[in-house]
MDAnalysis code that builds the backbone (N, CA, C; Angstrom):
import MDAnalysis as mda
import numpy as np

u = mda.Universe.empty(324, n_residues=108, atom_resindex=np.repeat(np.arange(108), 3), trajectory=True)
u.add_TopologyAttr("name", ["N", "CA", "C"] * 108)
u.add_TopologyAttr("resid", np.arange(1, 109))
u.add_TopologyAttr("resname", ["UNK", "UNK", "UNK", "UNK", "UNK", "UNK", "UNK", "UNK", "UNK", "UNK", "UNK", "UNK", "UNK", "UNK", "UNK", "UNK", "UNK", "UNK", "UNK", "UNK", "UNK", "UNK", "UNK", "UNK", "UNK", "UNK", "UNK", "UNK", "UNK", "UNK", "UNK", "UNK", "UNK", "UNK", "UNK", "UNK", "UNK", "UNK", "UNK", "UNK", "UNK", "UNK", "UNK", "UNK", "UNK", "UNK", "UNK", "UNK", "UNK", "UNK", "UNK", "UNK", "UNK", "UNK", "UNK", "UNK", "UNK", "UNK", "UNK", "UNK", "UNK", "UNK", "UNK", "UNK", "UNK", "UNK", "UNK", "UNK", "UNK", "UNK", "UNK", "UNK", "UNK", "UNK", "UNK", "UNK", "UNK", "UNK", "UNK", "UNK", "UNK", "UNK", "UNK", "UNK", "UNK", "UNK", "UNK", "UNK", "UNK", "UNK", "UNK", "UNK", "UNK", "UNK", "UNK", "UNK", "UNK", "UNK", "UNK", "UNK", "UNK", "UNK", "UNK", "UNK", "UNK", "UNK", "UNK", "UNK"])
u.atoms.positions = np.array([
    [-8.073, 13.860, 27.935],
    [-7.142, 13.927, 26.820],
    [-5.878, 13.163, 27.214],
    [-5.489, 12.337, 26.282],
    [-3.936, 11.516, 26.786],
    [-3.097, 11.774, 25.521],
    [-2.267, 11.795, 25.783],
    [-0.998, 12.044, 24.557],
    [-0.528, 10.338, 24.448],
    [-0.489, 10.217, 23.249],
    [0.328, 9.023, 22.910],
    [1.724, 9.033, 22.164],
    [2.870, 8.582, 22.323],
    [3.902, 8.297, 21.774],
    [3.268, 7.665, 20.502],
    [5.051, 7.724, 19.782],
    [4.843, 7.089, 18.094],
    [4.417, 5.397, 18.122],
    [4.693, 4.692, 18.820],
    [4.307, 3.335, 19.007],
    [3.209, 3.095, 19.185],
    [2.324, 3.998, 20.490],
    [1.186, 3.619, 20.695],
    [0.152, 4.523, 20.422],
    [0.605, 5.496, 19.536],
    [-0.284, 5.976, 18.114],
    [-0.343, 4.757, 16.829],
    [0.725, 4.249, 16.428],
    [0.676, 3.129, 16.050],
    [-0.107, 1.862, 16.039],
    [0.482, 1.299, 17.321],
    [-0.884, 0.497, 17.876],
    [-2.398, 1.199, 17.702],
    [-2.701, 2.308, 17.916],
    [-4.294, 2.559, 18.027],
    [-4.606, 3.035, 16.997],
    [-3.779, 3.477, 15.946],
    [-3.572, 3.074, 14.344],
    [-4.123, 2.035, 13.837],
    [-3.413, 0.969, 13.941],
    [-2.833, -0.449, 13.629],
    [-2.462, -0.118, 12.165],
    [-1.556, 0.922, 12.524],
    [-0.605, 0.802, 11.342],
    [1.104, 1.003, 11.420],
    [1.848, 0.745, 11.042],
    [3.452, 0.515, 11.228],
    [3.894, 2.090, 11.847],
    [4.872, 1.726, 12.750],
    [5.373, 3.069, 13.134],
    [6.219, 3.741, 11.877],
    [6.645, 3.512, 11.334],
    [7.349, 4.134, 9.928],
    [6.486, 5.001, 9.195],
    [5.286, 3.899, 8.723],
    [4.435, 4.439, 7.584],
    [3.509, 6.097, 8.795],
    [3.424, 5.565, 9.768],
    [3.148, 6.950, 11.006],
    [3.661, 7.692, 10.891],
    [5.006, 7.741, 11.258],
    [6.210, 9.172, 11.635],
    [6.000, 9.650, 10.237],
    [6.071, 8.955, 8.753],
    [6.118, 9.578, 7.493],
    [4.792, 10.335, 7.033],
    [3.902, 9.696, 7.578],
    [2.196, 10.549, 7.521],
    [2.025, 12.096, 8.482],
    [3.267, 12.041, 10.101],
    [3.443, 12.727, 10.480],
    [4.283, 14.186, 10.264],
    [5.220, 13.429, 9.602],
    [6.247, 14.559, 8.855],
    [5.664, 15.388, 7.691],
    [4.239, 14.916, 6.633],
    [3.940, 15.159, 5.149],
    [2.604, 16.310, 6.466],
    [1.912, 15.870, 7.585],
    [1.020, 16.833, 7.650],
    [-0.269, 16.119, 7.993],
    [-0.439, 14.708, 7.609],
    [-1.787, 14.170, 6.949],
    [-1.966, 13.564, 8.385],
    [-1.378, 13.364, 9.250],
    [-1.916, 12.842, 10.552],
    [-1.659, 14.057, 11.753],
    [-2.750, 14.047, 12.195],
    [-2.290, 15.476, 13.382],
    [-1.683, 15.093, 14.797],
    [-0.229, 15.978, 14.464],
    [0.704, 15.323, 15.828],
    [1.687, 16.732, 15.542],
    [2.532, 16.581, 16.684],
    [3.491, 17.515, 17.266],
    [4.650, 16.627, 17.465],
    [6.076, 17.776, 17.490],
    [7.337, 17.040, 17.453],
    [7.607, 18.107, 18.233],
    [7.366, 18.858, 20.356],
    [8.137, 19.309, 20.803],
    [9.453, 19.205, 20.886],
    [9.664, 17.937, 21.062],
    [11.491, 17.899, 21.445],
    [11.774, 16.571, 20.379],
    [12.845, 15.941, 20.214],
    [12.900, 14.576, 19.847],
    [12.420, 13.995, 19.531],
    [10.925, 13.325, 20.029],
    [9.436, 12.552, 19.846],
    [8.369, 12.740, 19.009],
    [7.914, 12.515, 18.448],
    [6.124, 12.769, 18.180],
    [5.352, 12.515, 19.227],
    [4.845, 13.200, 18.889],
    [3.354, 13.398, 19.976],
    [1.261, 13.217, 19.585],
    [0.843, 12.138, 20.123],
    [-0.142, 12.190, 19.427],
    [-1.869, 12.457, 20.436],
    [-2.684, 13.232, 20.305],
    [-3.562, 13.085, 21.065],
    [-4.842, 11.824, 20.344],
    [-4.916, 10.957, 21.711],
    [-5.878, 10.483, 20.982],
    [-7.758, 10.967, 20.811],
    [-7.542, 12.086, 20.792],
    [-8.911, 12.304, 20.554],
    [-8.515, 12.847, 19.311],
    [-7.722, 13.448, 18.888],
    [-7.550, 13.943, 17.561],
    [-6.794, 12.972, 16.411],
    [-6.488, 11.851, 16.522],
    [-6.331, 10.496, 15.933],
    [-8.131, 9.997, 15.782],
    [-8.439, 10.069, 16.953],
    [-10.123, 9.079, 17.014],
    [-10.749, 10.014, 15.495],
    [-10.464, 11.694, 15.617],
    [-11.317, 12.214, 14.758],
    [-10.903, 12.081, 13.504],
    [-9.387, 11.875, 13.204],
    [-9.276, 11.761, 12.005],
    [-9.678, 11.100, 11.071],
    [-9.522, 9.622, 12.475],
    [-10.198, 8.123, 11.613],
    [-11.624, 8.267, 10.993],
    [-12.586, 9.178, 12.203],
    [-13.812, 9.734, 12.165],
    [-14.115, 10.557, 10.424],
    [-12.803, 11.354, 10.443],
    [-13.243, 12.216, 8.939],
    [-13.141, 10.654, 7.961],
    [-12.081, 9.719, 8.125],
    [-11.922, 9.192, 6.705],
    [-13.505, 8.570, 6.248],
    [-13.989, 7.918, 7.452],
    [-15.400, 7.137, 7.363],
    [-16.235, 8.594, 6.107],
    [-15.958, 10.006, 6.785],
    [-17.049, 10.326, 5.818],
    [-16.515, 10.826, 4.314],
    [-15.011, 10.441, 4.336],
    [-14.391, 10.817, 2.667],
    [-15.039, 9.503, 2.160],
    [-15.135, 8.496, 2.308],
    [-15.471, 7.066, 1.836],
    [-16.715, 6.885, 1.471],
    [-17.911, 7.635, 2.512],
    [-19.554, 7.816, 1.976],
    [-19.670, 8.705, 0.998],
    [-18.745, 9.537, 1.099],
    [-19.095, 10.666, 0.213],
    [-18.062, 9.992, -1.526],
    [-17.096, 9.097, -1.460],
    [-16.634, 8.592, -2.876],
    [-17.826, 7.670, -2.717],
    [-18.515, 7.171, -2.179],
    [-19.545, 5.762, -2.484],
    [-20.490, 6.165, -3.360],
    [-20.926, 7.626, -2.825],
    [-22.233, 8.321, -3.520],
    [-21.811, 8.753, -4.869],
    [-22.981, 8.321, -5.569],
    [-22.451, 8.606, -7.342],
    [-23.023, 10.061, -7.157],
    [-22.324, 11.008, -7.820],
    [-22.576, 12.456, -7.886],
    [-23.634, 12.674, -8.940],
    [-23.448, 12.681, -10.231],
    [-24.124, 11.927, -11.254],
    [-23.946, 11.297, -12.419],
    [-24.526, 11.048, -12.879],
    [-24.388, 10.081, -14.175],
    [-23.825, 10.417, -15.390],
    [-22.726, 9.648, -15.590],
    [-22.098, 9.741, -16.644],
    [-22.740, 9.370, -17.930],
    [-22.182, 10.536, -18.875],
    [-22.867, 10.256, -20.242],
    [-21.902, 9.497, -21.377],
    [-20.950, 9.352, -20.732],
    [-19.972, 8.285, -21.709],
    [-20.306, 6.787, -21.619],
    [-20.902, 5.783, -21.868],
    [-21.391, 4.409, -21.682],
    [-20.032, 3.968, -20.994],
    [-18.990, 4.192, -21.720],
    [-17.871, 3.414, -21.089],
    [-16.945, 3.806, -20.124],
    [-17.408, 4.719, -19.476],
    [-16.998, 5.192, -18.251],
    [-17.496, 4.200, -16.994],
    [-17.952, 3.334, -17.268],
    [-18.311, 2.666, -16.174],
    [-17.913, 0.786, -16.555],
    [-17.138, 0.842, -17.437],
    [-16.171, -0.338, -17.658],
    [-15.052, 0.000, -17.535],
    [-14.626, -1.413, -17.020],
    [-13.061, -1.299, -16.312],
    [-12.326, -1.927, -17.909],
    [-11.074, -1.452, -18.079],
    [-10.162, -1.586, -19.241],
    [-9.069, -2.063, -19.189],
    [-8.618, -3.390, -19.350],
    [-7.424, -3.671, -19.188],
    [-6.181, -4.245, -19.967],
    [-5.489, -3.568, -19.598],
    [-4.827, -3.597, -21.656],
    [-3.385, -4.429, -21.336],
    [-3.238, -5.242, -22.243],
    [-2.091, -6.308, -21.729],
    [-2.675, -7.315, -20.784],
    [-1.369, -8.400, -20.541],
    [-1.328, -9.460, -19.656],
    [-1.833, -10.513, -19.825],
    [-2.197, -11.136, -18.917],
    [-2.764, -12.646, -19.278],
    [-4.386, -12.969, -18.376],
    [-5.103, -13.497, -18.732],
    [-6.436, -13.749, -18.053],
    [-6.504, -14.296, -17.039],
    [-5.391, -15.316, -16.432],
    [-5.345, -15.955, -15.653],
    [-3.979, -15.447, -15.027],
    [-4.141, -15.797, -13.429],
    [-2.614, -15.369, -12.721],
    [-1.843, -16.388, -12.757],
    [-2.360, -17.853, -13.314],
    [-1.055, -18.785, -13.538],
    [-0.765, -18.758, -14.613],
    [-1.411, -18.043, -15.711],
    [-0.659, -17.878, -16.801],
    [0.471, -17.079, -16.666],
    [0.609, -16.179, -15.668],
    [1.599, -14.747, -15.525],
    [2.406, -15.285, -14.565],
    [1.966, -16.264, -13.758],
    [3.190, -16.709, -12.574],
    [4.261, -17.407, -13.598],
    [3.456, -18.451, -14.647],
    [4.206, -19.289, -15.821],
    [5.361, -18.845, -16.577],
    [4.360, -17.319, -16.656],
    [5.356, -16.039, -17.589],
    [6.556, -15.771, -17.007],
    [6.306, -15.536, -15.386],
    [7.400, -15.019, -14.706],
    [8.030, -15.481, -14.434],
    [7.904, -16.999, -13.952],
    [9.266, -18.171, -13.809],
    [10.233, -18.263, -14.845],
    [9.158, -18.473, -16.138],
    [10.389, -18.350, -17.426],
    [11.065, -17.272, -17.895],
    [10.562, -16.111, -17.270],
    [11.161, -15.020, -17.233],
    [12.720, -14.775, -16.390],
    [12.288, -15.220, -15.088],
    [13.132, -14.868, -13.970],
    [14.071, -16.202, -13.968],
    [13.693, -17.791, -14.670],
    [14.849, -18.418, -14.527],
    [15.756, -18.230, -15.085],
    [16.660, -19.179, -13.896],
    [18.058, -19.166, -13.788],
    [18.576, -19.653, -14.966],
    [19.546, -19.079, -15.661],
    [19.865, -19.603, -16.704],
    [21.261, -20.068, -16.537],
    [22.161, -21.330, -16.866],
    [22.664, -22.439, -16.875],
    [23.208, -22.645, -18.464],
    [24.637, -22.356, -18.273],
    [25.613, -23.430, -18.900],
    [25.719, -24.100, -19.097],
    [25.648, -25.584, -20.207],
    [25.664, -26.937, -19.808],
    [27.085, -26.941, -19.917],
    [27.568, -28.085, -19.088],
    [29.116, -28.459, -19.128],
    [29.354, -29.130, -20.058],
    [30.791, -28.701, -20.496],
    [31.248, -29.597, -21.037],
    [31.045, -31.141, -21.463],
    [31.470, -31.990, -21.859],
    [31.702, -33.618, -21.574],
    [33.200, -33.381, -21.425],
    [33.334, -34.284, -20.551],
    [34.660, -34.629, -20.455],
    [35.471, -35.743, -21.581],
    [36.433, -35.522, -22.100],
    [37.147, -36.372, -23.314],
    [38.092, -37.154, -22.644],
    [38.584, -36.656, -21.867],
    [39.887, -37.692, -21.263],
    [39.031, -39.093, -21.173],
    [40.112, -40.039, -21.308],
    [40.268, -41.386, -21.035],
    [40.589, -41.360, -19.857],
    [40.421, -42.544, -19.002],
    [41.572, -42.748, -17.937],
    [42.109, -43.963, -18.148],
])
């Protein structure tokens, strides 16, 4: 059994020390805060990763069959069909908008 600090729970994560300490504080990752630190064992990190593999087989498996036909089409309401149509959208959205100057009248 080895205890790992928040970094190199992290690393054997490979996920950000932030998004860690905040998974640590809610409950959802199993660790200890004796003094100052978090604390992580990695055999009980290895198992957690271990449970997600079987939350993921178990959403893969269809339970059973839906009797609504359209429960199994995706619906998408708004926007544009294409993402350069919406990048198009958003430039003219987000530009900068500009004053024209004056002309100048003086003579010299």
């Amino acid at each position: 059994m080895k205890t790992l600090d928040l970094l190199e729970a992290a690393v054997f994560l490979r996920m950000h020390p932030e998004t860690l300490r905040r998974q640590a504080v809610a409950g959802v990752i199993p660790s200890a805060k004796p003094g100052k630190h978090w604390l992580f064992i990695d055999e009980d990190l290895a198992n957690w990763i271990r449970e997600r593999y079987a939350d993921r087989a178990r959403a893969a498996e269809p339970d059973e069959v839906s009797a609504c036909s359209t429960a199994d089409r995706t619906v998408i309401f708004g926007g544009f069909g294409s993402p350069h149509q919406t990048a198009k959208k958003y430039d003219a959205v987000l530009a900068r908008r500009t004053k024209k100057r004056p002309k100048n009248t003086k003579q010299s």
